[in-house]
Wavefront OBJ file of the C-alpha trace (Angstrom):
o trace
v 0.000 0.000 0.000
v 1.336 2.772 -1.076
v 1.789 5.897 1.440
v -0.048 9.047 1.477
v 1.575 12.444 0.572
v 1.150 15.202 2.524
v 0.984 18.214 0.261
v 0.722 20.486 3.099
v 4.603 19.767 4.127
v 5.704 20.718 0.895
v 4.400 24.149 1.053
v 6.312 26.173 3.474
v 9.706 24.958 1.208
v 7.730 25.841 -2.586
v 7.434 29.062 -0.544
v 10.223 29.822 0.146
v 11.592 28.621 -3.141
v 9.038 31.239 -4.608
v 10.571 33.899 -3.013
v 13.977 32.931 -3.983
v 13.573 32.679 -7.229
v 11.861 35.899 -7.366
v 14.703 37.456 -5.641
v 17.129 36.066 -7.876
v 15.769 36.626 -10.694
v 15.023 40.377 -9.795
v 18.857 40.360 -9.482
v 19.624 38.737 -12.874
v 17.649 40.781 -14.938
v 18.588 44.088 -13.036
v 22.779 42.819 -13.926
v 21.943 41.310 -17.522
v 19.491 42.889 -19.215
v 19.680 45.663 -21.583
v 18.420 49.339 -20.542
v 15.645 49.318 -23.013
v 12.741 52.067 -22.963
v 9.030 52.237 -23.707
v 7.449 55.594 -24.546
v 4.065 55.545 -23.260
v 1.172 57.631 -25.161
v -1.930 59.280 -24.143
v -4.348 59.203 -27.233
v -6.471 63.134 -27.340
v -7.938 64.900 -29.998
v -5.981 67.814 -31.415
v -6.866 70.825 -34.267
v -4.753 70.343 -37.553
v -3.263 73.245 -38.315
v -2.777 72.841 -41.609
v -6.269 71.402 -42.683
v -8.106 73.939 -40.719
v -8.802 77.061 -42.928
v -12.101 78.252 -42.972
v -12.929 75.773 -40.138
v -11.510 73.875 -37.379
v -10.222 70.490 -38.364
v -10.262 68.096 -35.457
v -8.376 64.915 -35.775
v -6.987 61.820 -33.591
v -3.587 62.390 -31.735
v -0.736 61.469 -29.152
v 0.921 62.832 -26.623
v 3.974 61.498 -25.341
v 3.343 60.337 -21.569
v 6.320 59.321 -20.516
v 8.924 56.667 -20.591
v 9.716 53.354 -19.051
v 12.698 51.269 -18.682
v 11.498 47.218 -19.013
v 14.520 46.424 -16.822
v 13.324 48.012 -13.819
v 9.792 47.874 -14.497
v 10.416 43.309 -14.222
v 12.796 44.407 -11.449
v 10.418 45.834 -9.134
v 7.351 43.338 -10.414
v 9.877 40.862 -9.519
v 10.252 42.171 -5.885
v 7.049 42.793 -5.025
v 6.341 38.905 -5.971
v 9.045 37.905 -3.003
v 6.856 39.482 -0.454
v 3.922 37.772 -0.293
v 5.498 34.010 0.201
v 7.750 35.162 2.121
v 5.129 36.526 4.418
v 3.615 33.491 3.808
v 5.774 31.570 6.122
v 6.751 34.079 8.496
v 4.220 36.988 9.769
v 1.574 35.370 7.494
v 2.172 31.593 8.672
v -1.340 31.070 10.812
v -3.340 32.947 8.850
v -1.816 31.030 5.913
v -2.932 27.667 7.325
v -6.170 28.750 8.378
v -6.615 30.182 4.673
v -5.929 25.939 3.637
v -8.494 24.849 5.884
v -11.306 26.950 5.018
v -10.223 26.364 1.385
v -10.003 30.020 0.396
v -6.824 31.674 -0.220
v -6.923 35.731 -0.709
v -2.973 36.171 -0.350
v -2.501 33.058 -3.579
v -4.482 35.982 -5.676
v -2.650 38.528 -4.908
v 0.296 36.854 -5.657
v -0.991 35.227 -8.765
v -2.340 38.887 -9.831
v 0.968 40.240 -9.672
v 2.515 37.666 -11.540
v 0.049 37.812 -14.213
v 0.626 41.460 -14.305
v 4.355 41.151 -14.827
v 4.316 38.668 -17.385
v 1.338 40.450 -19.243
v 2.093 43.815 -18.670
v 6.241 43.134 -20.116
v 4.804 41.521 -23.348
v 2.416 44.077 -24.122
v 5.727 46.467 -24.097
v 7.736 44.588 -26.268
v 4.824 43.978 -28.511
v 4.861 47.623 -28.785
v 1.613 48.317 -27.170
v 2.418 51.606 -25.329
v -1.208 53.059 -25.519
v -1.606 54.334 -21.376
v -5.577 53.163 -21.875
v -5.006 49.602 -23.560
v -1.981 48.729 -20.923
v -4.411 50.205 -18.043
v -7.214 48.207 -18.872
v -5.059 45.127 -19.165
v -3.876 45.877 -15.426
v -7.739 46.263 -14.761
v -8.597 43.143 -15.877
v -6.183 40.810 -14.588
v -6.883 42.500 -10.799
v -10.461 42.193 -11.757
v -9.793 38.824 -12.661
v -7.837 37.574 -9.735
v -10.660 38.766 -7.499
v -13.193 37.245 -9.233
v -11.415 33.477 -9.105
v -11.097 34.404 -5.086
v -14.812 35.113 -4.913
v -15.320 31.967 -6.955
v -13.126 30.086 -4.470
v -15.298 31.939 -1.385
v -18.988 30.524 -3.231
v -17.750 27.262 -3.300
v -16.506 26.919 0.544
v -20.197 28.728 1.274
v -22.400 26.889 -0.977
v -20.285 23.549 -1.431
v -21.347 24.219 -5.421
v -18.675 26.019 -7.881
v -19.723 28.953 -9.499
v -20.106 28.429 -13.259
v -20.017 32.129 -14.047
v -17.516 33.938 -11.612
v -15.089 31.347 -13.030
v -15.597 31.918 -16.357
v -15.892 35.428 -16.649
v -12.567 35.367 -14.244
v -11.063 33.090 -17.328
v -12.078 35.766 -20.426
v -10.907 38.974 -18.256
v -7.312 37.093 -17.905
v -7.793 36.376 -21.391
v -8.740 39.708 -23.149
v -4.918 41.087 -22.305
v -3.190 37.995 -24.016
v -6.178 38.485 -26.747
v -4.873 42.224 -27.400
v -1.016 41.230 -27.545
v -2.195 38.644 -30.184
v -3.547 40.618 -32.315
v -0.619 43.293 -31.891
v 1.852 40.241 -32.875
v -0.653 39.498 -35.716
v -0.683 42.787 -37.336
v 2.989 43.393 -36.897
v 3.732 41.485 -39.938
v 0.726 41.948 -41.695
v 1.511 45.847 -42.191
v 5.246 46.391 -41.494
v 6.436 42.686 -43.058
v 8.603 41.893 -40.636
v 7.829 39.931 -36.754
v 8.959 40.197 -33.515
v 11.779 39.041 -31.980
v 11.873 35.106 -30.372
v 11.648 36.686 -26.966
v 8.106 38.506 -27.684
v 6.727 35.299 -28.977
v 7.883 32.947 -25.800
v 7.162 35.472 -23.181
v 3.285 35.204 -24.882
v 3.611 31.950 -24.618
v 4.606 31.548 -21.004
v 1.543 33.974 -20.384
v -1.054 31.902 -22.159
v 0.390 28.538 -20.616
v 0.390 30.193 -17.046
v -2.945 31.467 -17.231
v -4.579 28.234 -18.658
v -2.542 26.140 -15.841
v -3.995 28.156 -13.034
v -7.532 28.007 -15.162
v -7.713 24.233 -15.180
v -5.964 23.872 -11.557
v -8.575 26.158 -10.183
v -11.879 24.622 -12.224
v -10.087 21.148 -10.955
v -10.319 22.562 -7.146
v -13.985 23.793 -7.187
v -15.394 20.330 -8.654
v -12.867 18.649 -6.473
v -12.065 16.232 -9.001
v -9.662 13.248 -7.742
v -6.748 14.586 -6.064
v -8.006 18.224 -6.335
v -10.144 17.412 -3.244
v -7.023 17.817 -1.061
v -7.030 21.424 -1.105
v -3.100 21.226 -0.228
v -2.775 19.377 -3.706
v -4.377 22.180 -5.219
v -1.487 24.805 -3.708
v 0.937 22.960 -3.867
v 0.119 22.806 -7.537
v -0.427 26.675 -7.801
v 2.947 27.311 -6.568
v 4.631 25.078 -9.091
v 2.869 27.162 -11.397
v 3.927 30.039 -10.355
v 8.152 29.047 -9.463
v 8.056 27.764 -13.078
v 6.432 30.863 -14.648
v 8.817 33.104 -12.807
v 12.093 30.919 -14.044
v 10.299 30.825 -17.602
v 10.123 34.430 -17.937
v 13.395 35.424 -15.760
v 15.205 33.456 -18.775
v 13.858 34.441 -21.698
v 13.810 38.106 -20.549
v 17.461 37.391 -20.228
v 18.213 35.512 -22.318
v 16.719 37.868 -25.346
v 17.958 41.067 -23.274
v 21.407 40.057 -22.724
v 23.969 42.643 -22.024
v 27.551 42.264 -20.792
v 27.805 43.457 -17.131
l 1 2 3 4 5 6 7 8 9 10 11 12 13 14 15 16 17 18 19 20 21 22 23 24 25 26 27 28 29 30 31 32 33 34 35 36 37 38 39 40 41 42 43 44 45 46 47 48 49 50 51 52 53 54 55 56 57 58 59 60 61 62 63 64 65 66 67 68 69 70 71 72 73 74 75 76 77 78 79 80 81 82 83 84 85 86 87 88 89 90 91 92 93 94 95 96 97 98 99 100 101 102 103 104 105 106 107 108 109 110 111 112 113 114 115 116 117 118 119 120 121 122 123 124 125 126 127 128 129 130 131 132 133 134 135 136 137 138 139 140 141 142 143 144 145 146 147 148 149 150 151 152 153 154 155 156 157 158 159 160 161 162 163 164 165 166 167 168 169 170 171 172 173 174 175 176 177 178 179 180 181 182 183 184 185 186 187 188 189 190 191 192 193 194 195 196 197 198 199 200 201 202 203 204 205 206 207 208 209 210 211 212 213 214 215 216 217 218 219 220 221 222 223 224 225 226 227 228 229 230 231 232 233 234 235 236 237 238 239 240 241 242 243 244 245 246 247 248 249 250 251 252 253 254 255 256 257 258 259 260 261
């Protein structure tokens, strides 16, 4: 007979291995990557001077917002990401069990929000989305997101029955961002004939993967299918997610941003 596994003793060390990795990688890509810088743009409407004769000509235009530098931007994302397991098992560490007994964890979406919001909000950049209203509503909607999966998690501990709908529309506002950088990565060749580097490409794909990993993981948990009825299975599965997705995108944000220290 084969032993049992306790998931919840592997949690305090994926923890801690979170955090690690997050601080390491903060490190890495603040010593290896390149100093490269978004402008960000505030869409208005503006008179055309030289169209406007007898009459004022209004027409679309941008205004420069201001700049951002990727490297610091994933730096700080990167941080921030450290806190929260790391609080996890220290200041954190009863509420953190409780949170496994009652079956809802608020600090796993924060965390998960503000790894979704790294990933997303970097590949938008190098997709060369730098529209202020686009990139906010993609910030929006993964937050919006994140707390709709934690009220999803919060029906199903009250009612003992998953809700269909919080789930799902949790699932299309995660989506819509990776929707937009898509179609940015389509039209790229389409009009310009040429496509974006590798990097662009895999860091879209570690989004999409992540996002449909924590989608199934989490649908898995609220019909407690099989092993997904040990709630500790389902975290300890969340923060495999979430080490690899860090190490995913620490490398290829390296690894396509490489510069000599």
């Amino acid at each position: 007979m084969s032993k049992k596994v306790d998931y919840k003793k592997q949690l305090p060390l994926l923890l801690k291995i979170s955090a690690g990795v997050s601080v390491l990688a903060a490190i890495a890509v603040g010593i290896f990557v390149q100093n490269v810088s978004f402008q960000l743009l505030v869409g208005h409407l503006a008179k055309d001077p030289l169209a406007s004769t007898d009459k004022t000509v209004i027409v679309p235009a941008v205004h420069a917002f201001f700049d951002v530098q990727l490297r610091w931007l994933v730096v700080a994302y990167f941080a921030v990401t450290a806190v929260i397991p790391v609080l996890a098992v220290t200041k954190f560490s009863a509420r953190y069990q409780k949170s496994l007994k009652s079956k809802v964890m608020m600090y796993r979406w924060v965390d998960w929000a503000i790894l979704t919001l790294l990933v997303v909000s970097s590949g938008l950049l190098l997709a060369g989305v730098q529209d202020v209203a686009v990139l906010g509503f993609s910030k929006v909607a993964i937050l919006v997101a994140a707390a709709l999966l934690w009220q999803s998690e919060l029906a199903a501990s009250k009612n003992k029955k998953p809700s269909s709908w919080l789930f799902g529309l949790a699932m299309v506002l995660a989506a819509a961002p990776l929707l937009i950088m898509l179609d940015q990565l389509s039209l790229t060749p389409f009009y310009s004939g040429i496509r974006a580097s590798w990097y662009v490409y895999a860091v879209y794909a570690t989004g999409v993967i992540s996002v449909l990993a924590v989608g199934m993981n989490h649908l898995r948990t609220l019909r407690s299918f099989q092993q997904w009825k040990d709630y500790s299975f389902s975290e300890r599965n969340y923060q495999l997610i979430f080490v690899v997705t860090k190490i995913a995108f620490a490398a290829i944000v390296v690894a396509g941003l490489f510069q000599k220290p």
